[in-house]
C-alpha positions as CSV (number, residue, x, y, z in Angstrom):
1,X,0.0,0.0,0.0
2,X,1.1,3.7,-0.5
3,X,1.7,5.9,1.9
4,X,0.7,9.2,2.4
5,X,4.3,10.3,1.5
6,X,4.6,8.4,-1.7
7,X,1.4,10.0,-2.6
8,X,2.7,13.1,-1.5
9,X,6.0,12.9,-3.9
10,X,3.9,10.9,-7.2
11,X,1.1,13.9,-6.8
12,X,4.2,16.8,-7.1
13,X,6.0,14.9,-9.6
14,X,2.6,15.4,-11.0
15,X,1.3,18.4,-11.1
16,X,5.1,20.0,-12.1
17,X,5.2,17.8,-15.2
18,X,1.4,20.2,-15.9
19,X,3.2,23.1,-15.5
20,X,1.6,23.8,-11.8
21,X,3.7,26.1,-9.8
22,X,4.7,25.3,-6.1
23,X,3.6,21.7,-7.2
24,X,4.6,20.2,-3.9
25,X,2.9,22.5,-1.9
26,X,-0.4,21.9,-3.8
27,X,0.1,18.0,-3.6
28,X,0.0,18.4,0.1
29,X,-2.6,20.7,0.3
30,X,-5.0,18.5,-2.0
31,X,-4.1,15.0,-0.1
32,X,-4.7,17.2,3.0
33,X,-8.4,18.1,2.2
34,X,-8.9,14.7,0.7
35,X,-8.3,13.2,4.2
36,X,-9.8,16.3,6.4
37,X,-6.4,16.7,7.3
38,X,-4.3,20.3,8.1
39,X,-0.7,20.3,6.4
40,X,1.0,19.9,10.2
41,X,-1.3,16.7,10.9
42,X,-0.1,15.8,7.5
43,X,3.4,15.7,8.4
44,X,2.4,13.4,11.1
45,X,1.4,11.1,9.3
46,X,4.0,10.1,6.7
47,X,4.6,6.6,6.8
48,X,0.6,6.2,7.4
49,X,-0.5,3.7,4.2
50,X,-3.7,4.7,2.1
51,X,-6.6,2.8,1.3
52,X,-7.9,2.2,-1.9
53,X,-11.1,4.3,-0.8
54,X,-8.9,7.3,0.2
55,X,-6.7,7.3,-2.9
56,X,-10.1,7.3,-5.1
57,X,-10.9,10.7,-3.2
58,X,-7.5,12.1,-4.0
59,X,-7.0,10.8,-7.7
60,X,-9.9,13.3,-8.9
61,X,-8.9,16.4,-7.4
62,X,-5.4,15.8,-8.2
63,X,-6.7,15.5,-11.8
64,X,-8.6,18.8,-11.6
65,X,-5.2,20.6,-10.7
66,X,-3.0,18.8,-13.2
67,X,-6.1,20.3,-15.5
68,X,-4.9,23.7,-14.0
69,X,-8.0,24.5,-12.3
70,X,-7.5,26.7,-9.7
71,X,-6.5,25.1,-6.1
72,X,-9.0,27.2,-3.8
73,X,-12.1,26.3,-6.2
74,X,-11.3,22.7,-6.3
75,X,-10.7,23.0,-1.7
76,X,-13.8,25.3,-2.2
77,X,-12.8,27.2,0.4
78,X,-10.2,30.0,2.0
79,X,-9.8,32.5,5.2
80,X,-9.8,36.0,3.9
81,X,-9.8,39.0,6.3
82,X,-10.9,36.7,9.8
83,X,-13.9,35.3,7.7
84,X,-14.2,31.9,5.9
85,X,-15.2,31.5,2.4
86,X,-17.1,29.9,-0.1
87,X,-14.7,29.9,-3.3
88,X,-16.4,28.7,-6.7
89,X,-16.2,29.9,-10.4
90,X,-18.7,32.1,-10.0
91,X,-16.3,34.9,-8.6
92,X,-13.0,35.9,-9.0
93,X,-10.6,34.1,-5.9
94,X,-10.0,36.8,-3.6
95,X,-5.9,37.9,-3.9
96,X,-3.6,38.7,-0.9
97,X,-3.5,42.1,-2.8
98,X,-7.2,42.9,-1.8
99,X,-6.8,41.5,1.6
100,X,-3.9,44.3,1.8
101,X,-6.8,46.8,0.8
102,X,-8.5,46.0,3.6
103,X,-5.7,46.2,6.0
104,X,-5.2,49.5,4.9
105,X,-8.2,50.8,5.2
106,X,-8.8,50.0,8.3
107,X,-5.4,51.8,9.0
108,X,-6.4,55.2,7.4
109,X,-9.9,55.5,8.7
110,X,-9.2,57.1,12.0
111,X,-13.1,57.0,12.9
112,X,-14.7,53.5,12.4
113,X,-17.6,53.7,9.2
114,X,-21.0,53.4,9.5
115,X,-21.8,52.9,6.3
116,X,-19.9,51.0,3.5
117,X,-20.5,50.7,0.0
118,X,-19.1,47.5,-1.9
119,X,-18.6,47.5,-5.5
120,X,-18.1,44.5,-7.9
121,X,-18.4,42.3,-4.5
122,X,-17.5,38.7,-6.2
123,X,-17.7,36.3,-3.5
124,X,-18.3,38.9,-1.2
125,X,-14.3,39.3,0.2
126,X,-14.1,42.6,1.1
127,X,-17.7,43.1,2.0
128,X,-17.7,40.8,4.8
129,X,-14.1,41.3,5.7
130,X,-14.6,44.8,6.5
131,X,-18.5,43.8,8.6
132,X,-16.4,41.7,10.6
133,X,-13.6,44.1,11.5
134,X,-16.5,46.9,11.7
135,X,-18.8,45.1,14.0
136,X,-21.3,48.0,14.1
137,X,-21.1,48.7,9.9
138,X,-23.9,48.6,7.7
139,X,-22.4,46.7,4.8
140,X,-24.0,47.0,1.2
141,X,-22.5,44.5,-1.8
142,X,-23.2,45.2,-5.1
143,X,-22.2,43.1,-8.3
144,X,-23.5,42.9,-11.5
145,X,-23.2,39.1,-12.2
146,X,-26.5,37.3,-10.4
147,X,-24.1,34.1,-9.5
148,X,-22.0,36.3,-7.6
149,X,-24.5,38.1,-5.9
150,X,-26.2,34.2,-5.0
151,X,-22.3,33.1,-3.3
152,X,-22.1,36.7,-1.8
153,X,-25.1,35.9,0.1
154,X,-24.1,32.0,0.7
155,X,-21.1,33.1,2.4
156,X,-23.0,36.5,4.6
157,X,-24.6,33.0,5.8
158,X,-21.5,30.9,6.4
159,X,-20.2,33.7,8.6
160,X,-23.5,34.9,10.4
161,X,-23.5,38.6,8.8
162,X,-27.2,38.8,7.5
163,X,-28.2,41.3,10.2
164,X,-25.4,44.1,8.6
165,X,-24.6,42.8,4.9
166,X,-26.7,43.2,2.3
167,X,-26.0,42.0,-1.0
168,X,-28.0,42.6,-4.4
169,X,-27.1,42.5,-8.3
170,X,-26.6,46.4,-9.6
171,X,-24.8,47.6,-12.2
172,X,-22.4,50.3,-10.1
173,X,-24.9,52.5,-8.4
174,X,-28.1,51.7,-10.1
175,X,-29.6,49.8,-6.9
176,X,-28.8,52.4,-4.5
177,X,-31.5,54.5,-3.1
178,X,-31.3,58.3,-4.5
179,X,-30.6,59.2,-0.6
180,X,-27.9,56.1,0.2
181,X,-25.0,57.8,1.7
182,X,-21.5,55.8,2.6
183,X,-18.4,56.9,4.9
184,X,-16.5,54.0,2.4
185,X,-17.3,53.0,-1.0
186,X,-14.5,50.2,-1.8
187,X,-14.6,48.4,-4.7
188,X,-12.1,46.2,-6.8
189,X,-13.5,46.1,-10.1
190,X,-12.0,44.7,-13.1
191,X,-8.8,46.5,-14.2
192,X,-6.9,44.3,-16.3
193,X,-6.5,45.2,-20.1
194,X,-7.9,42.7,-22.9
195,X,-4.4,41.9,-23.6
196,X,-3.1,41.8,-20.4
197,X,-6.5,39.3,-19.5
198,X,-5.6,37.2,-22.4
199,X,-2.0,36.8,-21.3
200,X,-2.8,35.6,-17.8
201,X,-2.0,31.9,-16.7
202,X,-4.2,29.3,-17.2
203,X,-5.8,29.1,-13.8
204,X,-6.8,32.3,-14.1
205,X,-7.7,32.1,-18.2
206,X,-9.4,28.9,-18.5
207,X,-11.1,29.2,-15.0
208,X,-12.1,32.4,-13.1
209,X,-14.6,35.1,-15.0
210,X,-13.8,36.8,-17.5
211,X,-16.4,40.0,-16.2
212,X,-14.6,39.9,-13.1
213,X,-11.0,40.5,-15.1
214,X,-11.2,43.0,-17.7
215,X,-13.7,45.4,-18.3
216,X,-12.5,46.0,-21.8
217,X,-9.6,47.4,-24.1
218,X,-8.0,49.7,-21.9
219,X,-8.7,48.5,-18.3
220,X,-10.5,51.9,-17.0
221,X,-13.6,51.1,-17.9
222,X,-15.0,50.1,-14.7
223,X,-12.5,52.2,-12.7
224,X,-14.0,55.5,-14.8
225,X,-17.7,55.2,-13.8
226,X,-17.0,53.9,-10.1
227,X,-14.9,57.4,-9.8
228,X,-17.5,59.6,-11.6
229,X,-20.7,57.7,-9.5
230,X,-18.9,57.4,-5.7
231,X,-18.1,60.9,-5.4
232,X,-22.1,62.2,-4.5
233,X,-22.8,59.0,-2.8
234,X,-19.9,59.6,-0.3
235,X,-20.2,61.5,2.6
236,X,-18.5,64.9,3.1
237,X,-14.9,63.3,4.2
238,X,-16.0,60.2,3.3
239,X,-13.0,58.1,1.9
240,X,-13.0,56.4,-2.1
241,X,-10.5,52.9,-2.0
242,X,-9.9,51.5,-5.1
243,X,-8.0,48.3,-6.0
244,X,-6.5,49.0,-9.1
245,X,-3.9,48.3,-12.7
246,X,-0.5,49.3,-12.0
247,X,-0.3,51.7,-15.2
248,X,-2.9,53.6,-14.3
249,X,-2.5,55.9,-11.3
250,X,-1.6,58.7,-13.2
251,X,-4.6,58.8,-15.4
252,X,-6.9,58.2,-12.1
253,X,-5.3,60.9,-10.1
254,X,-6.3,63.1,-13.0
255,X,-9.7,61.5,-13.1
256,X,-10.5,61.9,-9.3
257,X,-9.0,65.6,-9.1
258,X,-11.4,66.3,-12.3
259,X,-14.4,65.0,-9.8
260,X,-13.6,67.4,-6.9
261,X,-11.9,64.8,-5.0
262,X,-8.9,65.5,-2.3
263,X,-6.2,63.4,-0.6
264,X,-4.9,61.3,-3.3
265,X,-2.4,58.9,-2.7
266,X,-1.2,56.1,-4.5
267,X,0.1,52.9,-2.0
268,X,2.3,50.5,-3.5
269,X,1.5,46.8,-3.4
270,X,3.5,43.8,-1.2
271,X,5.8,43.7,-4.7
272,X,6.3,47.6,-4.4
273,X,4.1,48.1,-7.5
274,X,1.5,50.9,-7.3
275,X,-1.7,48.7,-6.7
276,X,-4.1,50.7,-4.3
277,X,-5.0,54.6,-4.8
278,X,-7.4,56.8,-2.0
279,X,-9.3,59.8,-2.2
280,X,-11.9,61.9,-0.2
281,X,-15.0,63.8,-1.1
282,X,-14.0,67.3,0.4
């Protein structure tokens, strides 16, 4: 019989022959969640043989990855921001850059929000992130795709949020209330270019939605109409928080100064790349 390391070292040797980066790394995560294991119990268990039933639930999954489909649709689940999610195709896997956002935010906003807007929500990441850092915010998520909206509110269940986070299909603004006002409006829309979408790895190619990568030729234009819209739905000193393309913070800045914003500022990523840019209605 095999044991868990052998299956281990076959499923790396594996995956890196399919071109899957940090192959050994996934192998262990994948036999982990096959056997409701965590990596540490894992290591444990080494020399521990596998029985046919056990190696019938890995051989699929390990399949699916060699297929490069994405590792957190086929777990179906990651921690973003101290909530747990539900991770399918029909959003766009949150990034460690987004969760960055958030920790930024809740660095610059001296005085706690009331009121947040969520833009382009997905799985509903930042939404919930920020409701469960924010225990006394009113959370609204927005997205434009109805499948998104349908695991948004799946996962405001998984984490117990229904009585702040509300989450409903609009197209930008067009769901809010003519009087809807928001100390936040957040978003991380689309910003890739066509060519830069079509020149992404297979994971993300073949697997995650298109809508939720690239809003079209030039990669502004979500970023545009979020800018234009958030400024009279913020409140006076309300902050704008935008996860954006890294060529483009020069043509925003000019965008948001056009709109009467103040306070810009451009934050680098974890890479050092210009990722994240903030402004204030005045």
């Amino acid at each position: 019989m095999l044991t868990v390391l052998e299956i281990i070292k076959r499923t790396t040797d594996f995956l890196a022959g399919k071109g899957v980066e940090n192959a050994r790394l996934n192998a262990e995560l994948l036999v982990g969640h096959a056997l409701g294991l965590k990596r540490m119990q894992l290591y444990m268990l080494f020399e521990r043989p596998l029985s046919e039933p056990e190696l019938e639930t890995i051989r699929p999954l390990v399949r699916r990855r060699g297929a490069r489909e994405p590792l957190q649709y086929i777990v179906g689940e990651m921690e973003f921001f101290g909530v747990n999610l539900k991770i399918d195709r029909r959003a766009l896997i949150p990034r460690p850059e987004t969760e960055h956002l958030l920790a930024l935010i809740t660095e610059k906003l001296s005085a706690a929000p009331a009121r947040i807007l969520d833009l382009g929500t997905g799985s509903g990441a930042i939404a919930l992130g920020l409701a469960r850092h924010y225990p006394e915010a009113k959370v609204t998520a927005f997205d434009v795709s109805a499948e998104a909206v349908e695991l948004t509110r799946e996962n405001i269940a998984r984490n117990q949020l229904a009585d702040r986070v509300t989450a409903l299909q609009s197209d930008w603004f067009s769901a809010l209330d003519a009087a809807a006002r928001f100390e936040l409006v957040v978003s991380n829309p689309p910003y890739l270019t066509a060519a830069e979408a079509a020149d992404t790895a297979a994971e993300i190619r073949q697997y995650e939605p298109s809508l939720a990568l690239t809003p079209g030729v030039t990669g502004m234009e979500a970023l545009t109409p979020i800018i234009a819209g958030a400024r009279d739905r913020l409140e006076t000193g309300g902050w704008l928080a935008l996860e954006t393309g890294i060529a483009q913070h020069a043509a925003l800045a000019a965008q948001l100064a056009a709109q009467g914003y103040t306070g810009f500022e451009s934050v680098a990523d974890l890479t050092g790349r210009p990722r994240f840019v903030f402004a204030r209605r005045p």
